[in-house]
N, CA, C and O atoms as a GROMACS GRO file, in nm:
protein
  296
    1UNK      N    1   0.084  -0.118   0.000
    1UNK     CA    2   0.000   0.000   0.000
    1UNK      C    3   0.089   0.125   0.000
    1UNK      O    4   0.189   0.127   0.072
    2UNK      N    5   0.058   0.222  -0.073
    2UNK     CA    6   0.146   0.388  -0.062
    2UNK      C    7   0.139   0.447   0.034
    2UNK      O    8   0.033   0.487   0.082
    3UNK      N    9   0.239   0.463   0.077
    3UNK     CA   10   0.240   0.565   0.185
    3UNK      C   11   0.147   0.696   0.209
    3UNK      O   12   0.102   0.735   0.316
    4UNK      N   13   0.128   0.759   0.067
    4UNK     CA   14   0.040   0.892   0.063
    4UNK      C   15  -0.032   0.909  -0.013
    4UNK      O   16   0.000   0.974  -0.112
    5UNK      N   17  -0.200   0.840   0.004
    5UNK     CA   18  -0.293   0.780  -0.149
    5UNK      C   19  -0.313   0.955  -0.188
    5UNK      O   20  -0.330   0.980  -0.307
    6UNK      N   21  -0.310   1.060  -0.100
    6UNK     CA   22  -0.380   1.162  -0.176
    6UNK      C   23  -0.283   1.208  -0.306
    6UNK      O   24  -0.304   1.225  -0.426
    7UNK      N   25  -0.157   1.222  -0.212
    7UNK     CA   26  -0.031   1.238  -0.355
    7UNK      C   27  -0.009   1.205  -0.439
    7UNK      O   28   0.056   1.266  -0.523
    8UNK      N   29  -0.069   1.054  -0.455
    8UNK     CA   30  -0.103   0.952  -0.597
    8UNK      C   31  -0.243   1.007  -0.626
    8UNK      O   32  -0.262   0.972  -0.743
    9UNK      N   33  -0.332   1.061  -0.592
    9UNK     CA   34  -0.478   1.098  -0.650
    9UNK      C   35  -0.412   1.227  -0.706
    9UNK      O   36  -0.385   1.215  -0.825
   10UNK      N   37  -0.383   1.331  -0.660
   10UNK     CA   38  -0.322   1.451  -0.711
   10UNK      C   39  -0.251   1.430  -0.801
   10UNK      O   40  -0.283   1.477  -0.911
   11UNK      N   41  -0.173   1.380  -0.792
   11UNK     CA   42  -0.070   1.346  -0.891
   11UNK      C   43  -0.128   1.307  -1.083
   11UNK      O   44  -0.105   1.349  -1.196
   12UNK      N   45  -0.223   1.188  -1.006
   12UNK     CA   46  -0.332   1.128  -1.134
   12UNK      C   47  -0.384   1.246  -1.168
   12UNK      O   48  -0.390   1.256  -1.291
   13UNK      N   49  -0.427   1.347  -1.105
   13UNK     CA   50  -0.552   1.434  -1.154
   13UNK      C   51  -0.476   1.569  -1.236
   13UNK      O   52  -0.519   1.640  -1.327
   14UNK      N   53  -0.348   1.568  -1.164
   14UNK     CA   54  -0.285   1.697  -1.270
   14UNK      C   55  -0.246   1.599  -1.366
   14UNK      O   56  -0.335   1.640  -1.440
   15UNK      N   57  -0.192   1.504  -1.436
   15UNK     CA   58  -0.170   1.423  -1.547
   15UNK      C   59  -0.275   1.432  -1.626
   15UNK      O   60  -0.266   1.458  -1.746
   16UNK      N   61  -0.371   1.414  -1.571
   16UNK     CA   62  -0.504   1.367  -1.668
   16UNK      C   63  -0.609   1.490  -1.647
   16UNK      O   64  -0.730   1.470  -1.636
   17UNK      N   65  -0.555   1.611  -1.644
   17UNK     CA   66  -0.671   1.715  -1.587
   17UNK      C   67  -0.721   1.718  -1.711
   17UNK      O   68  -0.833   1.759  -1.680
   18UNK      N   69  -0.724   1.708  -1.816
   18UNK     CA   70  -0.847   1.750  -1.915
   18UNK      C   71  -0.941   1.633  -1.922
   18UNK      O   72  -1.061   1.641  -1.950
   19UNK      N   73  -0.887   1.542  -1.898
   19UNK     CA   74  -1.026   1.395  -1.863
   19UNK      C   75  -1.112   1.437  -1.743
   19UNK      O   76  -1.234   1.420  -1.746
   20UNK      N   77  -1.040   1.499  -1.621
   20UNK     CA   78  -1.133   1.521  -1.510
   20UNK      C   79  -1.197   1.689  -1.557
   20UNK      O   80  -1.298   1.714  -1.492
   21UNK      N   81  -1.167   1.776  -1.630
   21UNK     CA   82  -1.220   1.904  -1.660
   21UNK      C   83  -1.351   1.821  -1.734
   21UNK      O   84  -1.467   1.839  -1.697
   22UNK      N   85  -1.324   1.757  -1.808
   22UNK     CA   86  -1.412   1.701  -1.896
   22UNK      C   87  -1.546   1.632  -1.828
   22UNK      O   88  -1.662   1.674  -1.834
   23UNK      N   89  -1.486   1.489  -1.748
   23UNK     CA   90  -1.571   1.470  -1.661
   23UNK      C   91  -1.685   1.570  -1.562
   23UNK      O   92  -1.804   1.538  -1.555
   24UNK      N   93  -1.635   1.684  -1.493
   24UNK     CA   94  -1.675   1.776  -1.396
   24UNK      C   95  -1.777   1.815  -1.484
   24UNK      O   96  -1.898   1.791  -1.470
   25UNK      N   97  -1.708   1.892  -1.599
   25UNK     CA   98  -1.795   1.986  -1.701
   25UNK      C   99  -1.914   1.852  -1.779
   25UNK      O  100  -2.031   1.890  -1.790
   26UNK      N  101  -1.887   1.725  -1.822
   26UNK     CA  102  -2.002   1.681  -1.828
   26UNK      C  103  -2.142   1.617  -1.755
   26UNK      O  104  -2.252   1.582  -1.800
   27UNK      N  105  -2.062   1.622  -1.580
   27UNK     CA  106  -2.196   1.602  -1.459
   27UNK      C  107  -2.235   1.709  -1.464
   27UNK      O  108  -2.358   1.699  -1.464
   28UNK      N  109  -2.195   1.852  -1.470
   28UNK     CA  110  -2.267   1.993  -1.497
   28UNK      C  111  -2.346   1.960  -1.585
   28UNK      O  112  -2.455   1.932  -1.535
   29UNK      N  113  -2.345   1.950  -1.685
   29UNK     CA  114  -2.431   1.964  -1.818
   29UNK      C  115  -2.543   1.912  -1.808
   29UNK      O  116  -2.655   1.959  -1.830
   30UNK      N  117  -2.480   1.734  -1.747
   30UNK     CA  118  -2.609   1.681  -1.732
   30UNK      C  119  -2.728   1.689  -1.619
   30UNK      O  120  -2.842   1.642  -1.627
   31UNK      N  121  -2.658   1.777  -1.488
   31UNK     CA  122  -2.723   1.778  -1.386
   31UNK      C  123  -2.831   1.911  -1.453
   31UNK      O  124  -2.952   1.918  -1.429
   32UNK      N  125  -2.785   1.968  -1.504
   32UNK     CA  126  -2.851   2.096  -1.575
   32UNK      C  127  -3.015   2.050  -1.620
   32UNK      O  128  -3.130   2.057  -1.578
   33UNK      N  129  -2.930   1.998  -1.744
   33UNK     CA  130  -3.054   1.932  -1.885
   33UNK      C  131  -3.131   1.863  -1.752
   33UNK      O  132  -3.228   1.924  -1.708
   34UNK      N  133  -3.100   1.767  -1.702
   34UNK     CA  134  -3.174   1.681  -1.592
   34UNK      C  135  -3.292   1.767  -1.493
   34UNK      O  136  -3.407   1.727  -1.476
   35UNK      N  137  -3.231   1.896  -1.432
   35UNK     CA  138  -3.294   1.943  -1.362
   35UNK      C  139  -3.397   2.028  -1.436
   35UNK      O  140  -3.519   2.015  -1.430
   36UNK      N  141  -3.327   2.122  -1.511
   36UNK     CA  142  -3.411   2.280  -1.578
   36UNK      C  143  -3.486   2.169  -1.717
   36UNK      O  144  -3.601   2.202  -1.746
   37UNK      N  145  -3.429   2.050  -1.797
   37UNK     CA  146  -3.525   2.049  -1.934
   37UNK      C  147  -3.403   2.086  -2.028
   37UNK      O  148  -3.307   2.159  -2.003
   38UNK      N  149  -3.435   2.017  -2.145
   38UNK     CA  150  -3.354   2.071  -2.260
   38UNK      C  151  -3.292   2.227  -2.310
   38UNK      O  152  -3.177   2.270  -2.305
   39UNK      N  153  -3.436   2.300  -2.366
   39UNK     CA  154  -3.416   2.400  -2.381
   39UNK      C  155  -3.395   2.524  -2.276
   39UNK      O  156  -3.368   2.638  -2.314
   40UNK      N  157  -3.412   2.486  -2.141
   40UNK     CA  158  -3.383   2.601  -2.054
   40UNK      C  159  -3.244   2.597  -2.050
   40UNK      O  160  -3.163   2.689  -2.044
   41UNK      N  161  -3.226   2.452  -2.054
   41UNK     CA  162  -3.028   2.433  -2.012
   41UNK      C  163  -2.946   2.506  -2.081
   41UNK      O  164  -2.845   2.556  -2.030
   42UNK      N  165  -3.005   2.531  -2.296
   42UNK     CA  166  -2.951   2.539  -2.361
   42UNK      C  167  -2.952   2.704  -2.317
   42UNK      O  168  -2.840   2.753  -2.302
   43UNK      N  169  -3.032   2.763  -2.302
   43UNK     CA  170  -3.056   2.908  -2.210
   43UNK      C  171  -2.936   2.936  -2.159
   43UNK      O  172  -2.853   3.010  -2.214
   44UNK      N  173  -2.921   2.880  -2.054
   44UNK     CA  174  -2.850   2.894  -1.927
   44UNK      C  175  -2.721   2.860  -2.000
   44UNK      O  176  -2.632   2.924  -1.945
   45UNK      N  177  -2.665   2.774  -2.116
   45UNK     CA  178  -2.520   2.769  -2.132
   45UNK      C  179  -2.488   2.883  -2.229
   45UNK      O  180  -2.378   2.934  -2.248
   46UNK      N  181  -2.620   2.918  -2.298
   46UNK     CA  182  -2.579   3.058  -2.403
   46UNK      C  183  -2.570   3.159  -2.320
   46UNK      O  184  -2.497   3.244  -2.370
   47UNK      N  185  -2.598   3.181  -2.246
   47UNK     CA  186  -2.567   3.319  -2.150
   47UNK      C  187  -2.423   3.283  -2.060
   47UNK      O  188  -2.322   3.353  -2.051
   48UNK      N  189  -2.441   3.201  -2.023
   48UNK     CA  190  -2.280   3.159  -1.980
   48UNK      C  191  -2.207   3.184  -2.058
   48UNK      O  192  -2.142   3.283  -2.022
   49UNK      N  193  -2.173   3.139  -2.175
   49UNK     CA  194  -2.125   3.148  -2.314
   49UNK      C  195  -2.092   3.314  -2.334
   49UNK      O  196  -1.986   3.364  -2.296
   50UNK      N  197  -2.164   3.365  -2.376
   50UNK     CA  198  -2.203   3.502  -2.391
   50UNK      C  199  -2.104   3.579  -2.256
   50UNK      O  200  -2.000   3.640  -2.280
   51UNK      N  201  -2.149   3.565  -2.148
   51UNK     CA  202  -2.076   3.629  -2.023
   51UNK      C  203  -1.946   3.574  -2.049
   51UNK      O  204  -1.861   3.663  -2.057
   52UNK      N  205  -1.906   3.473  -2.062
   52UNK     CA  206  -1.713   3.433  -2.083
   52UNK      C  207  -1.683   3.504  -2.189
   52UNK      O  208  -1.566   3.543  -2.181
   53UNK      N  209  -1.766   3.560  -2.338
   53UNK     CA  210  -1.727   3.653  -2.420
   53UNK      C  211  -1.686   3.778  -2.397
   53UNK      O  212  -1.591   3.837  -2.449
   54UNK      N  213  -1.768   3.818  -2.312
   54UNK     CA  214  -1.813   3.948  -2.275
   54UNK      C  215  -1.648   3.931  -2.151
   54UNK      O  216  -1.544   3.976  -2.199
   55UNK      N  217  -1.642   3.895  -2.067
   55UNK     CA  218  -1.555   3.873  -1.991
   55UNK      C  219  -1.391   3.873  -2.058
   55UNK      O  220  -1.301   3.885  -1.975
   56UNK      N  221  -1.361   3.863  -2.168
   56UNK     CA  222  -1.245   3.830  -2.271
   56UNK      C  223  -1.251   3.958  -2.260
   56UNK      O  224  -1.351   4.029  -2.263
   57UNK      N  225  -1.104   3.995  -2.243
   57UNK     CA  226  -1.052   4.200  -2.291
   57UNK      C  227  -1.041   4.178  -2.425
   57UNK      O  228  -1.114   4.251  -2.492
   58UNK      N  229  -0.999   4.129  -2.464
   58UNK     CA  230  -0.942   4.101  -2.641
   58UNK      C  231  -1.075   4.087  -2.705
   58UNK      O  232  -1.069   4.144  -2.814
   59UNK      N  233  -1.169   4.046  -2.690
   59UNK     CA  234  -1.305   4.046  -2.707
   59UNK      C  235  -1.368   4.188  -2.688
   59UNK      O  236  -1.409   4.262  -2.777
   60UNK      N  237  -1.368   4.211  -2.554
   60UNK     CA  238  -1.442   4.319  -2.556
   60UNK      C  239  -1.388   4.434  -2.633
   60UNK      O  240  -1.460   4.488  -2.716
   61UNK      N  241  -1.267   4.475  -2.611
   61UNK     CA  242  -1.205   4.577  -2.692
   61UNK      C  243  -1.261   4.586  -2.870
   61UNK      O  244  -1.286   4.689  -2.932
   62UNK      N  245  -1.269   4.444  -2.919
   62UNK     CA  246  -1.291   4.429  -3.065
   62UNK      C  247  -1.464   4.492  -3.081
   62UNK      O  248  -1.516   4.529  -3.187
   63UNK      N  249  -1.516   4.489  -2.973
   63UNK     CA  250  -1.686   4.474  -2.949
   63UNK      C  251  -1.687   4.656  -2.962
   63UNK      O  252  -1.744   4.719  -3.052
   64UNK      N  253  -1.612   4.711  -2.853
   64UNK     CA  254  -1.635   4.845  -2.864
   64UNK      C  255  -1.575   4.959  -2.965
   64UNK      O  256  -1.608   5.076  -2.984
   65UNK      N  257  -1.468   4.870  -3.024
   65UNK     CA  258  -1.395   4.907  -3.176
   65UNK      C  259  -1.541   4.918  -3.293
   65UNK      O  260  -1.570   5.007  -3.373
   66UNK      N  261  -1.615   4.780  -3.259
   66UNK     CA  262  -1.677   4.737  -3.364
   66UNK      C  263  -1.827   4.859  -3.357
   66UNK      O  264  -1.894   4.892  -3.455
   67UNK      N  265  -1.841   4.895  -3.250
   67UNK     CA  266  -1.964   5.016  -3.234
   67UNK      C  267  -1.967   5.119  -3.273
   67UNK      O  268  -2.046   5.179  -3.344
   68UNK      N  269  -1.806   5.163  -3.188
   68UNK     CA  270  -1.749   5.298  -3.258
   68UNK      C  271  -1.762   5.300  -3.405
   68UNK      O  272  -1.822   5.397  -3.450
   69UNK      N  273  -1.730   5.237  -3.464
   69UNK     CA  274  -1.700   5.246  -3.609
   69UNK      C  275  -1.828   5.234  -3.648
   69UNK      O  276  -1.839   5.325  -3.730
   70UNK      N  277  -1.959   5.167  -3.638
   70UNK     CA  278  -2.058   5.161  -3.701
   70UNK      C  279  -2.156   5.270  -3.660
   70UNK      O  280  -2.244   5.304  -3.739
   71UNK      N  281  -2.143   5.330  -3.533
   71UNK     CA  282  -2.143   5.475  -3.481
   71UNK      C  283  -2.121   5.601  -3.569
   71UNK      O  284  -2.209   5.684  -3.592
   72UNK      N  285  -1.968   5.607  -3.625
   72UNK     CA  286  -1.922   5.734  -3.698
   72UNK      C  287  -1.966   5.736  -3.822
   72UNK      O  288  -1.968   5.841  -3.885
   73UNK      N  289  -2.013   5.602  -3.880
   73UNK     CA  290  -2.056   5.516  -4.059
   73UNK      C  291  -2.218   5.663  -4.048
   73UNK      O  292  -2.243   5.750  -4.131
   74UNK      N  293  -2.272   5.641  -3.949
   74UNK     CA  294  -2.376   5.690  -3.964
   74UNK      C  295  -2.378   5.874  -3.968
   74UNK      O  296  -2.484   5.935  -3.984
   0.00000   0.00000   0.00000
């Protein structure tokens, strides 16, 4: 038996973190659809979606470039 099972669980989980991102992010999804229904879920991940856009500087900057300019057109 190992001396330190958490250091071998840690260890596993930074190796393989996009299998467990993956995992996490697909009991979300499904606890979602499960609870709210298809189309509310799909709701709730487009506004999520939308807010991580909105949240991006490199994004937003292009967003308020993109106003200005259709702003002065007029």
């Amino acid at each position: 038996m190992p001396d330190n099972i958490l250091e071998i669980l840690l260890e596993k989980i930074i190796n393989n973190w996009r299998k467990c991102f993956g995992a996490f992010l697909g009991f979300l999804i499904g606890t979602t659809i499960m609870k709210y229904g298809f189309f509310k879920a799909l709701i709730i991940f487009a506004l999520a979606f939308a807010g991580y856009k909105l949240g991006d500087v490199s994004f937003s900057k292009k967003l308020k470039k993109n106003i200005i300019n259709r702003l002065k057109e007029d």
